[in-house]
C-alpha positions in Angstrom: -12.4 -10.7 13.5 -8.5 -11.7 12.8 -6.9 -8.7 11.0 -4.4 -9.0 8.1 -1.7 -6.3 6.7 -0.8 -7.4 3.0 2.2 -5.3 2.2 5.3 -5.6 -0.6 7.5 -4.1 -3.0 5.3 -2.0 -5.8 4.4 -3.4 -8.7 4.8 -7.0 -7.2 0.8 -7.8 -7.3 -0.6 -6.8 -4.0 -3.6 -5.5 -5.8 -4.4 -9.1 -7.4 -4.2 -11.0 -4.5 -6.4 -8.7 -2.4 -8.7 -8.9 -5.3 -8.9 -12.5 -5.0 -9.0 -12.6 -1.1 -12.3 -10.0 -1.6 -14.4 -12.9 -3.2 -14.6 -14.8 0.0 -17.2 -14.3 2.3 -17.3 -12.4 5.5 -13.9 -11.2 4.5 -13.5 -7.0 3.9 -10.5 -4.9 2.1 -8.9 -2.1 3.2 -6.4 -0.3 0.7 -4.9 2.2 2.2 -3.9 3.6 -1.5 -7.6 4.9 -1.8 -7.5 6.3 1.9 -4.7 8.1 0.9 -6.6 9.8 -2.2 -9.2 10.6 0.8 -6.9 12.4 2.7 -5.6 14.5 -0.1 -9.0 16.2 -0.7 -9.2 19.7 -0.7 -10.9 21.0 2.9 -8.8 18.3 4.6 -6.0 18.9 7.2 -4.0 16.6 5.3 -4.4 18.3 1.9 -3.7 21.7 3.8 -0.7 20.5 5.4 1.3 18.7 2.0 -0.1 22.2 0.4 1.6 24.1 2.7 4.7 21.8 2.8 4.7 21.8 -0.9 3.7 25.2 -2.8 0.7 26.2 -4.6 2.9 24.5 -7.9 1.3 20.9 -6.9 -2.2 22.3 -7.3 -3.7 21.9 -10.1 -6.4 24.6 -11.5 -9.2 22.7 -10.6 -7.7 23.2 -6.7 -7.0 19.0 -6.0 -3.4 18.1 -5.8 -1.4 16.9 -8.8 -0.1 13.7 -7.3 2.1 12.9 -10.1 4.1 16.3 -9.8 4.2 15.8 -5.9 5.6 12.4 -6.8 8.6 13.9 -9.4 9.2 16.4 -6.5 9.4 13.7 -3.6 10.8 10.4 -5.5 13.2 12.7 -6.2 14.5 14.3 -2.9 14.5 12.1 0.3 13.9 14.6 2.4 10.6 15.7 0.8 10.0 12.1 0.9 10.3 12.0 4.8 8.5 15.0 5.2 5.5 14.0 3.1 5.2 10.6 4.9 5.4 12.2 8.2 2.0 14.6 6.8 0.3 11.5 4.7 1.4 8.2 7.1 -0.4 9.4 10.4 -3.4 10.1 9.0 -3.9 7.4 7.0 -3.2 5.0 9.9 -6.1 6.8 11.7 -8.2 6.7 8.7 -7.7 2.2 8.6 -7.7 1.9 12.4 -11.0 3.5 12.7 -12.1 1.2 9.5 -11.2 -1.8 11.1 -12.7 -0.4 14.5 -16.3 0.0 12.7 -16.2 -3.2 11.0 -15.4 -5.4 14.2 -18.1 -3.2 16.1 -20.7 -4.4 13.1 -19.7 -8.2 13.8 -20.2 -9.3 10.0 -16.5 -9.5 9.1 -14.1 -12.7 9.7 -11.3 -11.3 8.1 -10.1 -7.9 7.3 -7.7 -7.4 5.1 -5.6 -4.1 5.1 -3.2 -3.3 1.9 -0.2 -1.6 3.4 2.5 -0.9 1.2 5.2 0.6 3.5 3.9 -1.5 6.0 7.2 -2.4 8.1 8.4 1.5 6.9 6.1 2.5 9.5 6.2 -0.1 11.7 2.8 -1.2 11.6 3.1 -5.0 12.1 1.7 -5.1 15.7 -1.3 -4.3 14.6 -2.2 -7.0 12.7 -2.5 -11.2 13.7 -0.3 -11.8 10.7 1.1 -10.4 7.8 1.7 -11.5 4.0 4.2 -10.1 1.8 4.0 -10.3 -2.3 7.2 -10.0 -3.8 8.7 -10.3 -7.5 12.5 -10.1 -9.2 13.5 -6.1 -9.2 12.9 -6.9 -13.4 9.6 -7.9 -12.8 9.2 -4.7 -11.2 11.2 -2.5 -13.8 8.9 -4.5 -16.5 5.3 -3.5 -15.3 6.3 0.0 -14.0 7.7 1.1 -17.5 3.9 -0.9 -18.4 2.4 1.8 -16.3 3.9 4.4 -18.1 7.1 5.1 -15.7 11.0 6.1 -17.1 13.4 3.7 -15.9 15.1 6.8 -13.3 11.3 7.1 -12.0 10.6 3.8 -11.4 14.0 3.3 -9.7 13.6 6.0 -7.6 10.3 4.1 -6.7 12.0 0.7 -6.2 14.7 2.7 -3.6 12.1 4.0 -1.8 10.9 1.1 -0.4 12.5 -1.6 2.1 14.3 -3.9 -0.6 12.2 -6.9 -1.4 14.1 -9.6 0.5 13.4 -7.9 4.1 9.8 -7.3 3.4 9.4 -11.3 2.8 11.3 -12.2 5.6 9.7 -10.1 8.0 6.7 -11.2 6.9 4.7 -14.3 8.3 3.7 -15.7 4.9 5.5 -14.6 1.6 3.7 -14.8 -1.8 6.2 -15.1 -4.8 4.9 -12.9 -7.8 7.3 -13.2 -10.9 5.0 -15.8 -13.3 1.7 -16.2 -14.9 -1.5 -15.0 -12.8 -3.1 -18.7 -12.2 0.5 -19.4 -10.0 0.2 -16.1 -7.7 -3.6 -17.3 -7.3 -2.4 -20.9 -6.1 -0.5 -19.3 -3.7 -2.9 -16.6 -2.1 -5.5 -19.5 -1.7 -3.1 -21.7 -0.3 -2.2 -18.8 2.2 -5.5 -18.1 2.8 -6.7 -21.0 3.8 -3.4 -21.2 6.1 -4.8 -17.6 7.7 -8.5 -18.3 8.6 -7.2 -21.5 10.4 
């Protein structure tokens, strides 16, 4: 089973491409956005930890964590930032290990695919035969997080969080250029993987 990390900047289109990459056979997705809503379930160490880390003001009345208050409070302070990656990160890197663990133990996957999108922040490139990186123009960014609902400081704050585009793509075995109409991003994920299961 080869293994793939798919990382790059938010908003840049990771999602789509995985998407695509889903349709072919034998081939499994990981996102490690939805393992992350896992781990934040009340009754988990993780959810106890970011609680404890955090206050009782990110919990909402129904006792799950209000994620977009935890994100005003983190985006907004680098230190929070640090210290909630250093509760969430771990645990979610257990959480996709074992994943990819189970499915190469069932021996019906070819590829497996895990979406990363602070990747090379936590320097999880060894663990993968190659990695692909989607990037877009910081605009392109600005454009569809504003789309999403963000203010321009938010969706800064978002932008600075990350490594800055250019790294991620050259770090990156293949690079996927995200800034047009949806048929060219799909041209170039086929292209790539094709290139990958080779």
């Amino acid at each position: 089973m080869k293994r793939i990390g798919l990382t790059g900047g938010i908003a840049a289109g990771k999602s789509t491409v995985a998407h695509r990459w889903s349709r072919e056979p034998g081939t499994a997705i990981i996102e490690t956005d939805l393992l992350a809503h896992e781990a934040y379930r009340p009754g988990t160490p993780t959810y106890a930890a970011v609680r404890k880390a955090f206050g009782d003001g990110i919990v909402k009345p129904d006792q799950t964590l209000d994620r977009r208050k935890l994100g005003e409070m983190v985006f907004a302070d680098e230190q929070k930032r640090m210290l909630l990656n250093q509760i969430v990160h771990p645990a979610v890197r257990e959480m996709w290990s074992a994943r990819l663990d189970d499915l190469d133990r069932a021996g019906r996957t070819e590829m497996a695919v895990v979406v990363i999108p602070l990747l090379f922040e936590v320097g999880a490139e060894e663990q993968f035969e190659a990695v692909v990186a989607v990037g877009c123009s910081e605009q392109t960014q600005f454009a569809r997080l504003k789309a999403k609902g963000l203010t321009a400081e938010q969706a800064r704050a978002r932008i600075r969080a990350q490594l800055p585009m250019a790294v991620k793509l050259d770090r990156a075995d293949y690079a996927i250029w995200n800034d047009g109409e949806q048929g060219v991003l799909e041209q170039q994920a086929d292209i790539i993987w094709k290139k990958l299961k080779e």
